[in-house]
PyMOL Python script that loads the backbone (N, CA, C, O; Angstrom):
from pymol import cmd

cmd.read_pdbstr("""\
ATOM      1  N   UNK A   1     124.670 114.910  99.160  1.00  0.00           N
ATOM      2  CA  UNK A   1     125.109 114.673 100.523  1.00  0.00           C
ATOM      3  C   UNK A   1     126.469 113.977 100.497  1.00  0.00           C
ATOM      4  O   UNK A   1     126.838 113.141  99.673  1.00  0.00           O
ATOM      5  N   UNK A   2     127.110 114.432 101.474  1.00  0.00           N
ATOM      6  CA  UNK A   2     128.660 114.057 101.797  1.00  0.00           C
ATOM      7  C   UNK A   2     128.943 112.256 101.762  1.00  0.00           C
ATOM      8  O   UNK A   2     128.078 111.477 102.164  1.00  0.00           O
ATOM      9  N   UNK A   3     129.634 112.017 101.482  1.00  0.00           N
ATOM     10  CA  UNK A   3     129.941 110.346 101.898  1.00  0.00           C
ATOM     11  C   UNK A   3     130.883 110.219 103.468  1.00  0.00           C
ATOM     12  O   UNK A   3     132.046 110.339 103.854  1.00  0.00           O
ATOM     13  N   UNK A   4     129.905 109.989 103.867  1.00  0.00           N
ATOM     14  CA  UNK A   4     130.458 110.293 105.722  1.00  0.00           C
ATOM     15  C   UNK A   4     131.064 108.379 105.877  1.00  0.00           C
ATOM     16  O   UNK A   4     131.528 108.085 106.978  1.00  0.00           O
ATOM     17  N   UNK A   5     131.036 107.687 105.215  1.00  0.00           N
ATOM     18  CA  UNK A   5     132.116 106.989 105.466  1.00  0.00           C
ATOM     19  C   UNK A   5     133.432 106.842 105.382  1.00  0.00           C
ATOM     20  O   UNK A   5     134.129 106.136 106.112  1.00  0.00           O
ATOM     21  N   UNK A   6     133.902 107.757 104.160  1.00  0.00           N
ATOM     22  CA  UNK A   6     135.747 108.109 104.181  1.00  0.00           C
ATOM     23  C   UNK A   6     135.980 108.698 106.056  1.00  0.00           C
ATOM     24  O   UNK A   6     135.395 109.450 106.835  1.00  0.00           O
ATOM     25  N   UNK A   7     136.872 108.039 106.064  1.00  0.00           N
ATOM     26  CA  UNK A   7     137.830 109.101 106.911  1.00  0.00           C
ATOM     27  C   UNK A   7     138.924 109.406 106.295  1.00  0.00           C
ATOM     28  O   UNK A   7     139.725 108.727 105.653  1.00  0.00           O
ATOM     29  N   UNK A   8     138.813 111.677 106.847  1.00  0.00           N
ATOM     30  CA  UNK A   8     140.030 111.636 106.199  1.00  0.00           C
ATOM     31  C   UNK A   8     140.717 112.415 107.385  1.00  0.00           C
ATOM     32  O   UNK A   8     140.125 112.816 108.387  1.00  0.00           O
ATOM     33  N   UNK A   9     141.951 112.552 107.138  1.00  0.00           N
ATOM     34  CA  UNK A   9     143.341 112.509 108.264  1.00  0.00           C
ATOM     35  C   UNK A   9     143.409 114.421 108.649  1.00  0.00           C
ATOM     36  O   UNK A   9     143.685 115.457 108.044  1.00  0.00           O
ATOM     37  N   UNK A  10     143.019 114.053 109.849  1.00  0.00           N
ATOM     38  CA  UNK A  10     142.955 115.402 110.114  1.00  0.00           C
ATOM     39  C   UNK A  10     144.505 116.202 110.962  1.00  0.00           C
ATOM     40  O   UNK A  10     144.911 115.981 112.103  1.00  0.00           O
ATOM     41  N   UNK A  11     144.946 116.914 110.170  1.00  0.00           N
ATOM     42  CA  UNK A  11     146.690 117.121 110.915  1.00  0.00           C
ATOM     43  C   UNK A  11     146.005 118.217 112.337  1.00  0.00           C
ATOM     44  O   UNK A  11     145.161 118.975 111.861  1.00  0.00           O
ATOM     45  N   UNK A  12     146.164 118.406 113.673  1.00  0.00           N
ATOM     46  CA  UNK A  12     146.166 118.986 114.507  1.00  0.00           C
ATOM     47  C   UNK A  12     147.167 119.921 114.131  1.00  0.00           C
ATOM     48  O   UNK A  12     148.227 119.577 113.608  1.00  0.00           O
ATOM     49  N   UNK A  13     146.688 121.726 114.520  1.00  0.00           N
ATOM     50  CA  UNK A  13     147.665 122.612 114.558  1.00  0.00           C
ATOM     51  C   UNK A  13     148.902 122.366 115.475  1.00  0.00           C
ATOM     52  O   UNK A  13     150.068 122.603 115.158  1.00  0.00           O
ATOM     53  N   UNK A  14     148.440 121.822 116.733  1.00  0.00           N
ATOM     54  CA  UNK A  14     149.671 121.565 117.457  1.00  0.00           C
ATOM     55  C   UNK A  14     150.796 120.227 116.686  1.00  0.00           C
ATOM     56  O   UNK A  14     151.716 119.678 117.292  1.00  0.00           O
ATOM     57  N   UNK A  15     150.484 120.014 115.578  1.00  0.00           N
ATOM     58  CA  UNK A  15     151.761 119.400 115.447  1.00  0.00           C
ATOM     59  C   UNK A  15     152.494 121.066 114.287  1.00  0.00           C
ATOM     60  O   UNK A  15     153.702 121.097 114.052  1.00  0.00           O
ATOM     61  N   UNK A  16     152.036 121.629 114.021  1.00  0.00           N
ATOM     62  CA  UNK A  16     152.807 122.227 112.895  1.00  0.00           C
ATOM     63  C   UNK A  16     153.602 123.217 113.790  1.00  0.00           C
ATOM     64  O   UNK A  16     154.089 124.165 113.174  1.00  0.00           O
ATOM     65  N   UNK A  17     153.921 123.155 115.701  1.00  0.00           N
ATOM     66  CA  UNK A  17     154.621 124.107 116.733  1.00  0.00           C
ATOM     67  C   UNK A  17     155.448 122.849 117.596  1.00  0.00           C
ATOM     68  O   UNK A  17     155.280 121.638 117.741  1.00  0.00           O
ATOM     69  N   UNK A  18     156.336 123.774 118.028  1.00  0.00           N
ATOM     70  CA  UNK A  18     157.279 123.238 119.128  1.00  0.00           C
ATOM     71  C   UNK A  18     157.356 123.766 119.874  1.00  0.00           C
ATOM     72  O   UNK A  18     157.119 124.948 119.623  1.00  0.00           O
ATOM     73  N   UNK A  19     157.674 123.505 121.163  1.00  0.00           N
ATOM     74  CA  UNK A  19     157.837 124.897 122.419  1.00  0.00           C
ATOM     75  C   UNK A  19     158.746 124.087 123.313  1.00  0.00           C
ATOM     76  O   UNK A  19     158.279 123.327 124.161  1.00  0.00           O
ATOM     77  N   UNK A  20     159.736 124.208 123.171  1.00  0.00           N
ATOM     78  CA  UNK A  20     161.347 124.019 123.663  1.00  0.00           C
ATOM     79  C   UNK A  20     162.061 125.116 124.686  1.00  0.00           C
ATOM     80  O   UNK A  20     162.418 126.223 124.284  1.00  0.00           O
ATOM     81  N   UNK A  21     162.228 124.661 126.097  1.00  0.00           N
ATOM     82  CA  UNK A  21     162.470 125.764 126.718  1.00  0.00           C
ATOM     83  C   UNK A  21     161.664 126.814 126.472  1.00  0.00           C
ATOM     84  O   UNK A  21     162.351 127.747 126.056  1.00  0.00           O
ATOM     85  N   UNK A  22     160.239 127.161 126.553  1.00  0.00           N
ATOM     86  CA  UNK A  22     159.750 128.445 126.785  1.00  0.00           C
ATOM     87  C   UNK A  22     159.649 129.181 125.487  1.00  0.00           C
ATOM     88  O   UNK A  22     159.150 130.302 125.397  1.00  0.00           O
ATOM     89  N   UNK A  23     160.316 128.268 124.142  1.00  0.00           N
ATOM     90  CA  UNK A  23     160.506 129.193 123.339  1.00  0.00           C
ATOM     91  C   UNK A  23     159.499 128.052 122.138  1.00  0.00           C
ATOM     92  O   UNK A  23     159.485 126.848 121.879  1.00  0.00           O
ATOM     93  N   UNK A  24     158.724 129.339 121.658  1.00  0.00           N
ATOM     94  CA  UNK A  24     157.899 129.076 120.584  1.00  0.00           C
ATOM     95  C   UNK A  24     158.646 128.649 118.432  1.00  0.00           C
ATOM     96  O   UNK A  24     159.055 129.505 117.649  1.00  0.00           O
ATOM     97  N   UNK A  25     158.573 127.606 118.251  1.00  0.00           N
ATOM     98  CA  UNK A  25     159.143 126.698 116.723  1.00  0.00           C
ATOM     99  C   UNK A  25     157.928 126.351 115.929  1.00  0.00           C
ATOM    100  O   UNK A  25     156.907 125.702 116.156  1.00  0.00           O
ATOM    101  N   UNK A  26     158.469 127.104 114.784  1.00  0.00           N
ATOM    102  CA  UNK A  26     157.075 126.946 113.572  1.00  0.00           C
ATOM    103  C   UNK A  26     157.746 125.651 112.779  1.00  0.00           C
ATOM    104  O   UNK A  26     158.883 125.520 112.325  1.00  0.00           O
ATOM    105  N   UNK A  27     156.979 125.036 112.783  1.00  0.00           N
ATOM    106  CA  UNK A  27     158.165 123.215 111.780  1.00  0.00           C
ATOM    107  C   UNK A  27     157.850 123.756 110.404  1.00  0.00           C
ATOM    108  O   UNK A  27     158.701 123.811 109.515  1.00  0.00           O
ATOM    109  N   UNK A  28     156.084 124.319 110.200  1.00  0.00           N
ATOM    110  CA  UNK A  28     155.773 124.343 108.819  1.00  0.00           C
ATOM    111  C   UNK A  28     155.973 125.529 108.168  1.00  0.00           C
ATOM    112  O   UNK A  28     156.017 126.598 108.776  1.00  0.00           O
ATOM    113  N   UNK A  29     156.097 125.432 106.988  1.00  0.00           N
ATOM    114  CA  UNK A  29     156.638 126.968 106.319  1.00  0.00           C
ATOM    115  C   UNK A  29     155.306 127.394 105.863  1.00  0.00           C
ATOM    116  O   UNK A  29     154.465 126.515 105.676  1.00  0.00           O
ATOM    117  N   UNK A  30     155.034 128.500 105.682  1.00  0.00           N
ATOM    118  CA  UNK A  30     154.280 129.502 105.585  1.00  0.00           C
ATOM    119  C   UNK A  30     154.188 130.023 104.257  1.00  0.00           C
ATOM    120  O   UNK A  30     155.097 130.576 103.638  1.00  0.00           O
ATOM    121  N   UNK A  31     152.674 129.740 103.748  1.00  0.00           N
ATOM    122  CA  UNK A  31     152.766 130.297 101.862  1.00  0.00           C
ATOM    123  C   UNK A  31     152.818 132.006 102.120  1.00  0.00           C
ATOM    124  O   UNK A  31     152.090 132.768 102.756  1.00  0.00           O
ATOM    125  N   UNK A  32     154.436 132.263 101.041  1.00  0.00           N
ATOM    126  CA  UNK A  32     154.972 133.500 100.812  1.00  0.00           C
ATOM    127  C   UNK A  32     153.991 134.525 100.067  1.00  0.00           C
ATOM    128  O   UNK A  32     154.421 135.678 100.116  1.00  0.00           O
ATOM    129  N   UNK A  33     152.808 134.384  99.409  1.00  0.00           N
ATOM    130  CA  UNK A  33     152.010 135.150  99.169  1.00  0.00           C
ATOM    131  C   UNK A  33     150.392 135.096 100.013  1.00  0.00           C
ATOM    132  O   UNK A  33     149.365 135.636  99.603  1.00  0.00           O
ATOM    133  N   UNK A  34     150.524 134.411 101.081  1.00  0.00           N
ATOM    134  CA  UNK A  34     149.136 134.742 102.173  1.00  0.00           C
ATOM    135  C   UNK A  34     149.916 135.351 103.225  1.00  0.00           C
ATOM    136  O   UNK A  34     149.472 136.299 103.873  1.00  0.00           O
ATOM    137  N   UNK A  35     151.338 134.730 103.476  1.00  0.00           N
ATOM    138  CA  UNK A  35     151.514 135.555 104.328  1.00  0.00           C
ATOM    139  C   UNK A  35     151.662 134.917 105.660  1.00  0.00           C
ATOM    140  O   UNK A  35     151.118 133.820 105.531  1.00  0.00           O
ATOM    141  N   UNK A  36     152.317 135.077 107.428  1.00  0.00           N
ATOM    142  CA  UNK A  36     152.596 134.462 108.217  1.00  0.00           C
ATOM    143  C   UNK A  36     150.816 133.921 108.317  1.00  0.00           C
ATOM    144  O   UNK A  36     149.912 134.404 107.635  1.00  0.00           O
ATOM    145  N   UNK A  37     150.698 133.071 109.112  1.00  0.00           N
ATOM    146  CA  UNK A  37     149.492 132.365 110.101  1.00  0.00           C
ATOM    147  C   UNK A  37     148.932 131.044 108.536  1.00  0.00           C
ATOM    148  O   UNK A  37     148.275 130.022 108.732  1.00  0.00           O
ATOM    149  N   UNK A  38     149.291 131.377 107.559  1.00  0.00           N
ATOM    150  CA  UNK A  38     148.627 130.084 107.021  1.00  0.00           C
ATOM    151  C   UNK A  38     149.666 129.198 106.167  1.00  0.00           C
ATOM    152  O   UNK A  38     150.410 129.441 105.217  1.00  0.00           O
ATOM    153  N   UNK A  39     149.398 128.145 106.881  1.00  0.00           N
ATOM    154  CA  UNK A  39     150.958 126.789 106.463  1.00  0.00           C
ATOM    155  C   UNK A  39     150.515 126.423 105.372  1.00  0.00           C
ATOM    156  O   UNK A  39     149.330 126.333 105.052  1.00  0.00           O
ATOM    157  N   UNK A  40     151.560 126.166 104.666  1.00  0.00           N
ATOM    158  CA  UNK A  40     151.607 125.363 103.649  1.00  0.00           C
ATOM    159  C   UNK A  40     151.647 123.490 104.044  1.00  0.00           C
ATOM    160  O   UNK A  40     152.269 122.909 104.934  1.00  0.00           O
ATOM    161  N   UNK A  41     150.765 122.966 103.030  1.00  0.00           N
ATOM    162  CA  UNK A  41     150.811 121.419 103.038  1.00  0.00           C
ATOM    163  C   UNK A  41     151.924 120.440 102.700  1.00  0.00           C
ATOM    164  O   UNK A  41     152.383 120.512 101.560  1.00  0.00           O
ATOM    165  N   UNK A  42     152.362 119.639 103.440  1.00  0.00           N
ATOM    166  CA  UNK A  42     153.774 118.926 103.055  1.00  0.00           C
ATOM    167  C   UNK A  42     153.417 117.357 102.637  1.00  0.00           C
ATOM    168  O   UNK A  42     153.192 116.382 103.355  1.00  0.00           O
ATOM    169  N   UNK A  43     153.466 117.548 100.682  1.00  0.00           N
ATOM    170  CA  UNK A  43     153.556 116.055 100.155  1.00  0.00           C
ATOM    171  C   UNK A  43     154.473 115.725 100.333  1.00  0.00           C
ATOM    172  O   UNK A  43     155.315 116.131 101.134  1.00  0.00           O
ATOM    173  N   UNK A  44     154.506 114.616  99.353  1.00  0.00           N
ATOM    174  CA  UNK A  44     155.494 113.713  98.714  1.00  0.00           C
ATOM    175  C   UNK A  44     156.295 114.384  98.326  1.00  0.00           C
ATOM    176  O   UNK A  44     157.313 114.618  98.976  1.00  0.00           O
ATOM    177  N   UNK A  45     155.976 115.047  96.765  1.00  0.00           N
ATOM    178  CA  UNK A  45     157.213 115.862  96.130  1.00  0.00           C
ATOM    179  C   UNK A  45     156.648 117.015  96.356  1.00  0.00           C
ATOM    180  O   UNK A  45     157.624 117.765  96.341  1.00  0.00           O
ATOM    181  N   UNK A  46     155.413 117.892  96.625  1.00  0.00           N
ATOM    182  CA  UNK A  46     155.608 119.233  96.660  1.00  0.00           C
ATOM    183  C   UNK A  46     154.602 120.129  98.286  1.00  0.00           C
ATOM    184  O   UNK A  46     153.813 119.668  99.111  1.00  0.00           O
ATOM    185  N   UNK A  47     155.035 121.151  98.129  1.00  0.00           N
ATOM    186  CA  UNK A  47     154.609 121.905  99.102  1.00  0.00           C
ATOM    187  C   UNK A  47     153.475 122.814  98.336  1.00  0.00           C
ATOM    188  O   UNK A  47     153.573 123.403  97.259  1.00  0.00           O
ATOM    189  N   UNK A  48     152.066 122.712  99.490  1.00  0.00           N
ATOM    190  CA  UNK A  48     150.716 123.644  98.802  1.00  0.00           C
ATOM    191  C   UNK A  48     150.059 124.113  99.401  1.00  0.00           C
ATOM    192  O   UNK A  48     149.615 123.497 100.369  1.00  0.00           O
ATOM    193  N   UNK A  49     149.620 125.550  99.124  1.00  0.00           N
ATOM    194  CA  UNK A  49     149.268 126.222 100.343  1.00  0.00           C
ATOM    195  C   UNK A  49     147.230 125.889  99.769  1.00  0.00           C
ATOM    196  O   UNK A  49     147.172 125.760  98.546  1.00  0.00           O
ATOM    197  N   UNK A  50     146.644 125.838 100.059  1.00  0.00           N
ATOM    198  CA  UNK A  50     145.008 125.352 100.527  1.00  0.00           C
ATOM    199  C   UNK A  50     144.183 126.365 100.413  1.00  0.00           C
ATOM    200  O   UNK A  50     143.095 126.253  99.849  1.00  0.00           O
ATOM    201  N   UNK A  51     144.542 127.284 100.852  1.00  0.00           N
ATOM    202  CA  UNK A  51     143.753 128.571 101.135  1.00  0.00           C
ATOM    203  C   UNK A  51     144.255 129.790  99.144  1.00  0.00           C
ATOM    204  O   UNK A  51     143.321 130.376  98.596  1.00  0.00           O
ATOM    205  N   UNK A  52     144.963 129.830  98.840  1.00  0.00           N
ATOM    206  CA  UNK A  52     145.387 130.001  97.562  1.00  0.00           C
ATOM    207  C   UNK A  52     145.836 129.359  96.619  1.00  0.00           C
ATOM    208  O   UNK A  52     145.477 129.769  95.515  1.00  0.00           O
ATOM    209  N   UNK A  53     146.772 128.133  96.644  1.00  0.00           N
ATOM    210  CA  UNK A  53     146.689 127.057  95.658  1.00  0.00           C
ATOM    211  C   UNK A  53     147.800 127.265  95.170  1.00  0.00           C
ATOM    212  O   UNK A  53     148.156 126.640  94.171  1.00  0.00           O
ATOM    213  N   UNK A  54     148.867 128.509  95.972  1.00  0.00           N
ATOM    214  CA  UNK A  54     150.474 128.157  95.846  1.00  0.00           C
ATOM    215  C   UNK A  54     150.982 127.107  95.501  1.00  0.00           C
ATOM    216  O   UNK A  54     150.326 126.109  95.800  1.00  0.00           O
ATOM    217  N   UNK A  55     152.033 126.926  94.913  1.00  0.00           N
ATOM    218  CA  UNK A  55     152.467 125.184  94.868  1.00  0.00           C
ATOM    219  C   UNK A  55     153.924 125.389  94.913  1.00  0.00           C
ATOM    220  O   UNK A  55     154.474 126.331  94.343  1.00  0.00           O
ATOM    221  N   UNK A  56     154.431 124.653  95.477  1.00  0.00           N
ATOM    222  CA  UNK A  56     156.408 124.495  95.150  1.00  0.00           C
ATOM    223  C   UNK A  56     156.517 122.816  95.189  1.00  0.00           C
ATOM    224  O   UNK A  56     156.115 121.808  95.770  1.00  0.00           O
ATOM    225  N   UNK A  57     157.335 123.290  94.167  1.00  0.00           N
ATOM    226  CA  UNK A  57     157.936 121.347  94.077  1.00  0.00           C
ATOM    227  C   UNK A  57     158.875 121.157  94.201  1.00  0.00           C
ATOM    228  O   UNK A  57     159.750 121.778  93.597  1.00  0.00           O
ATOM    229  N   UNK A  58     159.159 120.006  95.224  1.00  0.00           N
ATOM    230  CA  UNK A  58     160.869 119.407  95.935  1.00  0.00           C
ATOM    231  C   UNK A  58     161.592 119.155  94.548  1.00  0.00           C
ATOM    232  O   UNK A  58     161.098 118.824  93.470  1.00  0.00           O
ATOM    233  N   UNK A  59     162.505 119.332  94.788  1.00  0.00           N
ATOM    234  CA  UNK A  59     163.877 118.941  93.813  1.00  0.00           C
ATOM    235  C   UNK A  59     164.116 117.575  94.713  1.00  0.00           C
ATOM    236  O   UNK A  59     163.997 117.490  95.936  1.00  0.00           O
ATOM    237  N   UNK A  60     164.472 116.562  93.815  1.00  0.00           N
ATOM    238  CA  UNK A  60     164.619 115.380  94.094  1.00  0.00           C
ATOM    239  C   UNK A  60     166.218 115.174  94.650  1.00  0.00           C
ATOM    240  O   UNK A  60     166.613 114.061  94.996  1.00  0.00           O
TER     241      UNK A  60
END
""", "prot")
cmd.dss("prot")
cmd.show_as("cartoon", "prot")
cmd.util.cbc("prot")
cmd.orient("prot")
């Protein structure tokens, strides 16, 4: 059974959009091998997509 005392940080889809004047802004980039609709995760140093396990790492 789960340990239901962590909380952990749940990001809302509405932060990964903008809608500026009528017009629809993706902030998060999108893993290049799933394809548009699934974001990639933004660490520290790298970017990871969840659903395949893509990885890119920031250049410092």
């Amino acid at each position: 059974m789960a340990d239901l005392s962590k909380k952990e940080k749940k990001v809302s889809k509405s932060k990964n959009y903008d809608v500026s004047s009528g017009v629809l802004k993706r902030k998060a980039k999108f893993c290049p091998k799933c394809g548009p609709g699934v974001f990639m995760a933004e660490h520290k140093d790298r970017a990871a997509c969840g659903r395949c396990g893509y990885m890119e790492s920031k250049k410092k």
